[in-house]
DRENTOR-98464 format. One record per residue (C-alpha): residue number from 1; residue in one letter; x, y, z. Coordinates in nm, 2 decimals, always signed. Last residue first. Layout:
REM DRENTOR-98464
node vovo: NUM; kolgu: a; px: X; py: Y; pz: Z
...
END
This chain:
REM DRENTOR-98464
node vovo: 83; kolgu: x; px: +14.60; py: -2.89; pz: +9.00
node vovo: 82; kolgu: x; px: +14.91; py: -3.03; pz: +8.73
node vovo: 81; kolgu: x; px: +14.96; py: -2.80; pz: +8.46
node vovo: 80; kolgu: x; px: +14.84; py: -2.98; pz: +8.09
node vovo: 79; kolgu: x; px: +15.12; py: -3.09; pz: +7.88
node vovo: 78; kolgu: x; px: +15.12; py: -3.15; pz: +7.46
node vovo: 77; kolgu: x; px: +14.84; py: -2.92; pz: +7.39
node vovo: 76; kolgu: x; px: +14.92; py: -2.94; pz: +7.03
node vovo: 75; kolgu: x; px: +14.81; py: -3.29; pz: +7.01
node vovo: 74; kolgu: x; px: +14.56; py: -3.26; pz: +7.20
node vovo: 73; kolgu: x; px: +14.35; py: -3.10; pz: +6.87
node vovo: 72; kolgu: x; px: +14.44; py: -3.41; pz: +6.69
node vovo: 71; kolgu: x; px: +14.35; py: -3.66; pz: +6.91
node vovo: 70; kolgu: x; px: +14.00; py: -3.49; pz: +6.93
node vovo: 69; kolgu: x; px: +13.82; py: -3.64; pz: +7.29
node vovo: 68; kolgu: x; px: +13.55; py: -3.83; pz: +7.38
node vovo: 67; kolgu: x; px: +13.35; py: -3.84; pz: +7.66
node vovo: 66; kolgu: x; px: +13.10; py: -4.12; pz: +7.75
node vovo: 65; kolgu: x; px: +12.71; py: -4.03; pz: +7.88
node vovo: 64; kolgu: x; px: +12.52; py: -4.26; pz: +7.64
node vovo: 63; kolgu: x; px: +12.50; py: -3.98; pz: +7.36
node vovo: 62; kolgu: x; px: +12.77; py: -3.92; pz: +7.33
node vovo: 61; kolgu: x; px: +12.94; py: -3.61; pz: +7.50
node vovo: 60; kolgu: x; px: +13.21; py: -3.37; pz: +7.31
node vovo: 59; kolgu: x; px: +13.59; py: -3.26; pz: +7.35
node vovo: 58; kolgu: x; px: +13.86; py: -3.06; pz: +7.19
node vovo: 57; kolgu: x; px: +13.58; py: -2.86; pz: +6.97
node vovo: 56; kolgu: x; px: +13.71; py: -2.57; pz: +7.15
node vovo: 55; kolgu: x; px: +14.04; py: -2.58; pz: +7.32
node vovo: 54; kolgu: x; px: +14.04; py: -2.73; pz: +7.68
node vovo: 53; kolgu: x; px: +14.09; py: -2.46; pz: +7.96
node vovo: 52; kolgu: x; px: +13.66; py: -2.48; pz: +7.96
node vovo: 51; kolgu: x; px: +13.60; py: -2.49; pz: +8.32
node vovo: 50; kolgu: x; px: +13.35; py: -2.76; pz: +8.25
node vovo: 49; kolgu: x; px: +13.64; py: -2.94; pz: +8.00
node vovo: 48; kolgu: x; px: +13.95; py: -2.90; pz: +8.28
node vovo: 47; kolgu: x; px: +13.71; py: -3.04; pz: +8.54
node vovo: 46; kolgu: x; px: +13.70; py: -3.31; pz: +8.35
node vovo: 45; kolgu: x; px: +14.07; py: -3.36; pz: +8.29
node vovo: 44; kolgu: x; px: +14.10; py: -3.33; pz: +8.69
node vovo: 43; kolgu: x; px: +13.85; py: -3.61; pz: +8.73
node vovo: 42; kolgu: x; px: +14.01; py: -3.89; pz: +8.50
node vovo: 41; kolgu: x; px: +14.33; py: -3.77; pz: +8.68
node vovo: 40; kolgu: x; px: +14.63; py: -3.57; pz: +8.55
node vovo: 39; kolgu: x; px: +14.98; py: -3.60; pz: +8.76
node vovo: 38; kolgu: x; px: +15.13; py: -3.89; pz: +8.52
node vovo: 37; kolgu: x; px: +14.92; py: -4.03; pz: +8.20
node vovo: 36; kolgu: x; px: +15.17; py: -3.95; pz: +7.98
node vovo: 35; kolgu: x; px: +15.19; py: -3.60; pz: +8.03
node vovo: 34; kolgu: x; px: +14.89; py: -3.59; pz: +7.78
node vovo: 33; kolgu: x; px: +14.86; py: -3.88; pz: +7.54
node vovo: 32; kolgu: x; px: +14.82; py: -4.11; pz: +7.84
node vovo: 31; kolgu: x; px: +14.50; py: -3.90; pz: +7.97
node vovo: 30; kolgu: x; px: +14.36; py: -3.87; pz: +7.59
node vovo: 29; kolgu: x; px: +14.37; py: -4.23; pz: +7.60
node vovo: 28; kolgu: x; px: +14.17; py: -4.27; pz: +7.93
node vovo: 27; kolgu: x; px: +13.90; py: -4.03; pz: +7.82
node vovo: 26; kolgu: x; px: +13.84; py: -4.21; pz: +7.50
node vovo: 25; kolgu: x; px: +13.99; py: -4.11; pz: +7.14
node vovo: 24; kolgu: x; px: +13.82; py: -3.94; pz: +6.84
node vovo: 23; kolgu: x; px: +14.04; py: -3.89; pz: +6.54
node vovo: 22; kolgu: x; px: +13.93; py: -4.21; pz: +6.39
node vovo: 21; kolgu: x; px: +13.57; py: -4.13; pz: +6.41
node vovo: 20; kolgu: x; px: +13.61; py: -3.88; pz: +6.09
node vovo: 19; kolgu: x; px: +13.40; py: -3.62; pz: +6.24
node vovo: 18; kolgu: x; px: +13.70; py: -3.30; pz: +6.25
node vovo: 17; kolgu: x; px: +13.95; py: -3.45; pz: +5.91
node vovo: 16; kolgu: x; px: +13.62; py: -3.39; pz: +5.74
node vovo: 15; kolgu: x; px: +13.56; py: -3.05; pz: +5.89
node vovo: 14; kolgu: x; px: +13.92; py: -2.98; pz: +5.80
node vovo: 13; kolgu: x; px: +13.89; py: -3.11; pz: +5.42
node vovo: 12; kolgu: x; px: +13.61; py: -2.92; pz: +5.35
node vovo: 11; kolgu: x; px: +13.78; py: -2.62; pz: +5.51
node vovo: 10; kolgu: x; px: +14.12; py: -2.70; pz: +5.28
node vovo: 9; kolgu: x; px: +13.87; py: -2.70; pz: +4.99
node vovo: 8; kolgu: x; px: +13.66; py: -2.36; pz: +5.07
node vovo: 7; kolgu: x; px: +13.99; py: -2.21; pz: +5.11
node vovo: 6; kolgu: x; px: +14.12; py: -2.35; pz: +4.76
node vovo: 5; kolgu: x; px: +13.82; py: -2.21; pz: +4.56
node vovo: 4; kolgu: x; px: +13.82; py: -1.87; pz: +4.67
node vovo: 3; kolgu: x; px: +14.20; py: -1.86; pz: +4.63
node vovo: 2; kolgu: x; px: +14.12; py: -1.96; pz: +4.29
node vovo: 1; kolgu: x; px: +14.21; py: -2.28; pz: +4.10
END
């Protein structure tokens, strides 16, 4: 296999790993996965995502207004400063 080939395969596999709905956690659980839920507010993670100190691709909309967040990508955040 070339190194042509491998990089489109591991890219494959990341925009996979990126829409598989099991990455994709709610608002509340990203707030527990982060500082454990202490010091960060529904609100104050928002205003994180319009001022855009979240990492890109972190976060996205449905269609019916909820937010949704990419476990995986959090993960690396592992503490957000208090406001």
């Amino acid at each position: 296999m070339s190194i042509a080939q491998r990089k489109k395969l591991i890219s494959r596999r990341a925009s996979l790993a990126l829409f598989d709905p099991a990455n994709w956690i709610t608002l509340d659980e990203a707030r527990k996965l982060l500082n454990g839920g202490k010091g960060i507010t529904a609100k104050s993670m928002m205003n994180r995502v319009y001022a855009g100190t979240l990492p890109d691709g972190c976060w996205r909309k449905s269609m019916r207004g909820n937010y949704f967040f990419h476990k995986p990508s959090l993960m690396g955040l592992t503490t957000i400063q208090h406001e």
